[in-house]
Kinemage of the C-alpha trace (Angstrom):
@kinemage 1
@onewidth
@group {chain A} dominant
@subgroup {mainchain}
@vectorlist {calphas} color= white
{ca unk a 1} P 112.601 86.318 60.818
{ca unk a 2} L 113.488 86.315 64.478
{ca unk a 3} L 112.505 89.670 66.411
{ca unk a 4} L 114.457 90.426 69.669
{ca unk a 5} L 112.504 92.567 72.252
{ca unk a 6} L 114.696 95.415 74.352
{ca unk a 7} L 113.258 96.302 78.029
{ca unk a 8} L 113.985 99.749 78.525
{ca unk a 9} L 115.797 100.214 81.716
{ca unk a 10} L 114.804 102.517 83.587
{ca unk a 11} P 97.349 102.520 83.587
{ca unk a 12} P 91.008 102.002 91.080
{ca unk a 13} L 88.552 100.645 93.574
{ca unk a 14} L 86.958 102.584 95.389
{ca unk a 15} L 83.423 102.348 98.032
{ca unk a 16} L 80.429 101.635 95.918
{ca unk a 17} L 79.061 105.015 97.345
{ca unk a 18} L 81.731 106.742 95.768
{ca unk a 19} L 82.163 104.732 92.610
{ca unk a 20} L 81.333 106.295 89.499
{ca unk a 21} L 81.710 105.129 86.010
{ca unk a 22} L 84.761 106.799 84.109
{ca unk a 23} L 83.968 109.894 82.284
{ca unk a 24} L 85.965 111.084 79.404
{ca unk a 25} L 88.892 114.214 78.309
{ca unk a 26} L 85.614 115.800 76.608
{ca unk a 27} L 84.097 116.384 80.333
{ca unk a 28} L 87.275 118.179 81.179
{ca unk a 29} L 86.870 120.348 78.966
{ca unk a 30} L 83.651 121.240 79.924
{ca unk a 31} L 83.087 123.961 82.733
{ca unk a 32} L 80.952 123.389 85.391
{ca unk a 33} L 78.075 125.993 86.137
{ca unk a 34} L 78.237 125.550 89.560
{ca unk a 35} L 81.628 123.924 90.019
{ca unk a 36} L 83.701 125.681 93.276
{ca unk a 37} L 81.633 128.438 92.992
{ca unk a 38} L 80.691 130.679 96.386
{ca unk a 39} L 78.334 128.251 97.579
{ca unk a 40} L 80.138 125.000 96.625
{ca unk a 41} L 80.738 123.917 100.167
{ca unk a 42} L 84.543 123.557 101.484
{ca unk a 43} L 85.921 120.090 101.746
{ca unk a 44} L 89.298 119.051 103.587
{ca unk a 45} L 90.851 116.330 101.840
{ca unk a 46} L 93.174 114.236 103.192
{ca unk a 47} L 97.076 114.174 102.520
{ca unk a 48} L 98.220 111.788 100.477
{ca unk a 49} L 100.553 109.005 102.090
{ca unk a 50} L 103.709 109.124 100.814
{ca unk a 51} L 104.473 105.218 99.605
{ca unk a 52} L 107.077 103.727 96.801
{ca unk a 53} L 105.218 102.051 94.876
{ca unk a 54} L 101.764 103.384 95.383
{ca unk a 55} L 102.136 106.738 95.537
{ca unk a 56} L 105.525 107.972 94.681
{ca unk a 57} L 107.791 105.871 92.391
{ca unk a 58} L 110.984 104.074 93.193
{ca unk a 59} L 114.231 106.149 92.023
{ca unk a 60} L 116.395 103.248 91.464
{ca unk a 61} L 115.655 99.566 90.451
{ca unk a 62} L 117.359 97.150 93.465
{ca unk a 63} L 117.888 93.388 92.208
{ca unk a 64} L 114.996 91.041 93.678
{ca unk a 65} L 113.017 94.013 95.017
{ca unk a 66} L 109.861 94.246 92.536
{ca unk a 67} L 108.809 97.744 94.238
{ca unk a 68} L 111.670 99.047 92.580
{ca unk a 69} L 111.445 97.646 88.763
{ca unk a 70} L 110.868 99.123 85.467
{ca unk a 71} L 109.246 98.115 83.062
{ca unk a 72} L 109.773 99.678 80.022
{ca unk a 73} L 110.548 102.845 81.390
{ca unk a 74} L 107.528 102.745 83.503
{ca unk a 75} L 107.298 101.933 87.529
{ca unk a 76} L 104.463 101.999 90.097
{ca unk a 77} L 103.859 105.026 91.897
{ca unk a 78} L 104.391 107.129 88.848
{ca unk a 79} L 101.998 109.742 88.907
{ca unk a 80} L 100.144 110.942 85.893
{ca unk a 81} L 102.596 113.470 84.678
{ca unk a 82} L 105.694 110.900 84.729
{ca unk a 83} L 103.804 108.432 82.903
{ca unk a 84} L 102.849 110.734 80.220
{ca unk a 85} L 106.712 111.520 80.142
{ca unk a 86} L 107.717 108.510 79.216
{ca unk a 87} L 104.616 107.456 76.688
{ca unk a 88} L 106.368 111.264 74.975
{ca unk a 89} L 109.911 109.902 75.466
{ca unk a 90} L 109.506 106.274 73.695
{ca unk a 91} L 107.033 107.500 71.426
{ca unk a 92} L 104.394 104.982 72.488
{ca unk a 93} L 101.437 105.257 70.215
{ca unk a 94} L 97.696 104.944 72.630
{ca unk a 95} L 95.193 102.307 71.942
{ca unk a 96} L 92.984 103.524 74.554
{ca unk a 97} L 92.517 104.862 77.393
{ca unk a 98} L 89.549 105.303 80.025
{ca unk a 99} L 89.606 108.307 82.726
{ca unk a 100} L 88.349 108.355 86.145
{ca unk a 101} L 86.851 110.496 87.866
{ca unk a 102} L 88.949 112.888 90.336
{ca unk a 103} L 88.986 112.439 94.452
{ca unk a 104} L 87.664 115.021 95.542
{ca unk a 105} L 84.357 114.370 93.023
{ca unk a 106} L 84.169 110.629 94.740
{ca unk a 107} L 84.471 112.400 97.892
{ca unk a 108} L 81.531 114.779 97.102
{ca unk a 109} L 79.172 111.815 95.395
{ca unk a 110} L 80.066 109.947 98.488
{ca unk a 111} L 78.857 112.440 101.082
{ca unk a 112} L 75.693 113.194 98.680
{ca unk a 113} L 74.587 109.847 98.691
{ca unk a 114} L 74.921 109.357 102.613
{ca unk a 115} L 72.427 112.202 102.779
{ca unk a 116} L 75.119 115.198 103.307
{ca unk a 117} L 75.222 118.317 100.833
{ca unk a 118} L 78.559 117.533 99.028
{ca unk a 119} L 78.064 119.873 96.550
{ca unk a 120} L 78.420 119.392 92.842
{ca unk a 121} L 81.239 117.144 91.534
{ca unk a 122} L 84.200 118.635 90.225
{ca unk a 123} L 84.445 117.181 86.670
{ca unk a 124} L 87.945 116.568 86.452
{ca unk a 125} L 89.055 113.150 85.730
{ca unk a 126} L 92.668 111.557 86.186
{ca unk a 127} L 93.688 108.786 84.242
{ca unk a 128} L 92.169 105.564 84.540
{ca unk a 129} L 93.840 103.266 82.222
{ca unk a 130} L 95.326 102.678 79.292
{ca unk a 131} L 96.938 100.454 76.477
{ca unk a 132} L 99.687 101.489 74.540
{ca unk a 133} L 102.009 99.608 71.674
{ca unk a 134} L 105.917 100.206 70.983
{ca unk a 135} L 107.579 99.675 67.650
{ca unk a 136} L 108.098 95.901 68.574
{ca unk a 137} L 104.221 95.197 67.973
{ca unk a 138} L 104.518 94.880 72.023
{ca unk a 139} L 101.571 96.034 73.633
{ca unk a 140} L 101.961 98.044 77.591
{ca unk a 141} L 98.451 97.601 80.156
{ca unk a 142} L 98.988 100.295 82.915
{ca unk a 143} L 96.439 100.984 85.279
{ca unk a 144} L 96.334 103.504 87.960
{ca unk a 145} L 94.058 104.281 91.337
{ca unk a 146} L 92.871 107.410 92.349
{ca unk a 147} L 94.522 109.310 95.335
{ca unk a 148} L 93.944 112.667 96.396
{ca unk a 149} L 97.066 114.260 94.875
{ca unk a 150} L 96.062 112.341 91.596
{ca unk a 151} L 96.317 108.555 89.534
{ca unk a 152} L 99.092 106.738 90.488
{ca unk a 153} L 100.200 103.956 88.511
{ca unk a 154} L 99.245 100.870 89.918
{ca unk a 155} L 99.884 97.774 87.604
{ca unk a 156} L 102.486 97.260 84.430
{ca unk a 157} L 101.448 94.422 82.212
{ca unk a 158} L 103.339 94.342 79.090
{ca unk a 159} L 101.795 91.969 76.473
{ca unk a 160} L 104.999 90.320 74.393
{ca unk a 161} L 105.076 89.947 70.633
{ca unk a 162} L 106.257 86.620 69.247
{ca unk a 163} L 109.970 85.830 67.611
{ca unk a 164} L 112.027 86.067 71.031
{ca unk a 165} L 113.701 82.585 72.420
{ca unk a 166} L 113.181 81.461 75.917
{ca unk a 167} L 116.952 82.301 76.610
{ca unk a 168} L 117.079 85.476 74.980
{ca unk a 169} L 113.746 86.374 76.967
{ca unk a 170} L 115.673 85.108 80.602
{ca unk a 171} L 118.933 87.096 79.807
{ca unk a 172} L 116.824 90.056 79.121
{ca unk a 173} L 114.652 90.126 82.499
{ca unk a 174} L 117.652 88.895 84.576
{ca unk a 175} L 119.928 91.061 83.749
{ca unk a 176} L 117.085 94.000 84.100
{ca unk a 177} L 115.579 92.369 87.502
{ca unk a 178} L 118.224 90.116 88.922
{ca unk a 179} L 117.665 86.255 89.484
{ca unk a 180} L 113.890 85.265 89.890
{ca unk a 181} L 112.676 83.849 93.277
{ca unk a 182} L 111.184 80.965 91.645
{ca unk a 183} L 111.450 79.534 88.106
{ca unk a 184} L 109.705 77.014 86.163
{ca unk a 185} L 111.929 75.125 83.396
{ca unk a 186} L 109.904 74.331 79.986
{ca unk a 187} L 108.813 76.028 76.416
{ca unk a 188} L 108.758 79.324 78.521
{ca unk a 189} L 110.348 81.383 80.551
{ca unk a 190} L 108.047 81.337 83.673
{ca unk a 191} L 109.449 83.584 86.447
{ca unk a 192} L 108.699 84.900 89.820
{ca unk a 193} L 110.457 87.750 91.732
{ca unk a 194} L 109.362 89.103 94.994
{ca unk a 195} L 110.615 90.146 98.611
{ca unk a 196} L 109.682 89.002 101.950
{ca unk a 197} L 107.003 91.071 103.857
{ca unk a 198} L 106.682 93.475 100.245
{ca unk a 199} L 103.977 91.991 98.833
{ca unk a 200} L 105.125 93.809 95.531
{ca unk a 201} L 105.827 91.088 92.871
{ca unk a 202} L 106.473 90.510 89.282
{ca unk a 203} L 106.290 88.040 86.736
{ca unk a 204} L 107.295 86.379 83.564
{ca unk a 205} L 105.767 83.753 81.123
{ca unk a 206} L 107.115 84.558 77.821
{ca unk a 207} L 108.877 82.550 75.064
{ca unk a 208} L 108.962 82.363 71.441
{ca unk a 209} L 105.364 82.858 70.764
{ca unk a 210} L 104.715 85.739 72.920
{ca unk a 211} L 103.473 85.785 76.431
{ca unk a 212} L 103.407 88.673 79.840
{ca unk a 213} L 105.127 90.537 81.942
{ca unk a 214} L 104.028 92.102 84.537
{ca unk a 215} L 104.551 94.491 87.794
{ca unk a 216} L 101.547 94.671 90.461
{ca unk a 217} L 101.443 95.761 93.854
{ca unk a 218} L 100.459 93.831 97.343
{ca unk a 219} L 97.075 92.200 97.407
{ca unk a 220} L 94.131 94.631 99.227
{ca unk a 221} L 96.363 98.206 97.921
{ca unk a 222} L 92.928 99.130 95.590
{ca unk a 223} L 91.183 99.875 98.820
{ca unk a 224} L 93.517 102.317 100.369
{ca unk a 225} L 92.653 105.003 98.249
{ca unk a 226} L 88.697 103.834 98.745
{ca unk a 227} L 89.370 104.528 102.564
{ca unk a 228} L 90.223 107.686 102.133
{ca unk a 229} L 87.280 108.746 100.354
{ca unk a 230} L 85.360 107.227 102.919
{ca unk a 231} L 87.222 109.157 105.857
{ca unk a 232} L 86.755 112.565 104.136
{ca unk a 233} L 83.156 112.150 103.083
{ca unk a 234} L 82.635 110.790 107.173
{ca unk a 235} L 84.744 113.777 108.815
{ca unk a 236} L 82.759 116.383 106.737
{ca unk a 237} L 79.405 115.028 107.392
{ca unk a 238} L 80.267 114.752 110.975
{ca unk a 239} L 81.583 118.406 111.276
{ca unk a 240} L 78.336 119.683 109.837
{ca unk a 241} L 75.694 117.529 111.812
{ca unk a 242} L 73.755 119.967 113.950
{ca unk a 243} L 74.133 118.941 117.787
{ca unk a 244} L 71.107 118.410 119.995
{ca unk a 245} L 69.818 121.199 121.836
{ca unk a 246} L 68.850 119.708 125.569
């Protein structure tokens, strides 16, 4: 029995200083004794930088331009609340997920571990990741990284189910994504699509017995969001050195 897959059209890095291992919805839910209380020192965090594809998702898909694709509904940039929209809209059913810990908590561990008084983390978490299956037996990989306004989605890997012919499977994404930059001929169809000076790209290698897809974003974007941590947990510590008397 042959199955035929339908794209809809439509889960970070950070320093080691302020990497912490996820924490869970259960912390969320737990209030923090001292958490932005009276003497939970002020932080400034930094804006976030508005870019498609990082930070803010594309509103149209463009043929050949992989900063603008969907997959399945789901594009980079997409902050937390859009990707829960569409996990509600196609009734996606989770197979896991892993949160993160919030910004401004990575920006508080940071300065406490350079010696500053950062205060106590905020226990909030964003998501992280997370794996989630359609009705096909299909199975969606999304990651995110952490900005300041939030998780961002980051990476789209969806994980193909078998009983779909190498034809039907290059209709499908060329007609979705327009014609791939490069393509390989053989028991697959193995596809590349990506845009001079983007770095954005996506891929193919699916046929009959399954296979990827996938949307990712330029090489070196997991440490933007690390930088910023940095910067915030250096600008407060310098604000709040004392200054030699002479």
């Amino acid at each position: 029995m042959r199955l035929t897959i339908a794209l809809v059209i439509g889960l970070a890095a950070v320093p080691a200083a302020a990497q912490r291992a996820p924490i869970t919805k259960l912390l969320d839910k737990i209030p923090s004794v001292f958490g932005n209380g009276p003497k939970q020192p002020a932080i400034t965090m930094p804006a976030t930088p508005v870019i498609v594809g990082l930070t803010r998702a594309a509103d149209r898909s463009v043929a050949g331009d992989p900063v603008t694709f969907d997959l399945g509904g789901f594009r980079l940039g997409m902050s937390e609340a859009e990707v829960s929209a569409v996990i509600a809209t196609r009734k996606l059913t989770s197979r896991g997920v892993t949160r993160f810990v919030d910004f401004e908590s990575q920006v508080r561990s940071a300065i406490n571990i350079s010696g500053g008084a950062g205060g106590v983390e905020t226990r909030r978490s964003v998501l992280g990741e997370a794996t989630l299956q359609d009705d096909a037996g299909g199975r969606y990989v999304l990651k995110t990284l952490v900005w300041p306004d939030g998780a961002h989605l980051s990476s789209i890997v969806y994980l193909a189910p078998q009983g779909t012919s190498v034809a039907e499977w290059r209709h499908m994404l060329v007609e979705k994504w327009g014609t791939a930059r490069e393509e390989q001929p053989g028991d697959t169809f193995t596809a590349r699509w990506s845009k001079n000076g983007s770095g954005f790209r996506a891929s193919a290698n699916v046929g009959p017995q399954g296979g990827t897809v996938m949307i990712a974003p330029p090489e070196g974007s997991a440490q933007q969001p690390g930088r910023l941590v940095e910067q915030a947990a250096e600008a407060f510590i310098a604000a709040r050195a004392k200054k030699p008397v002479l």
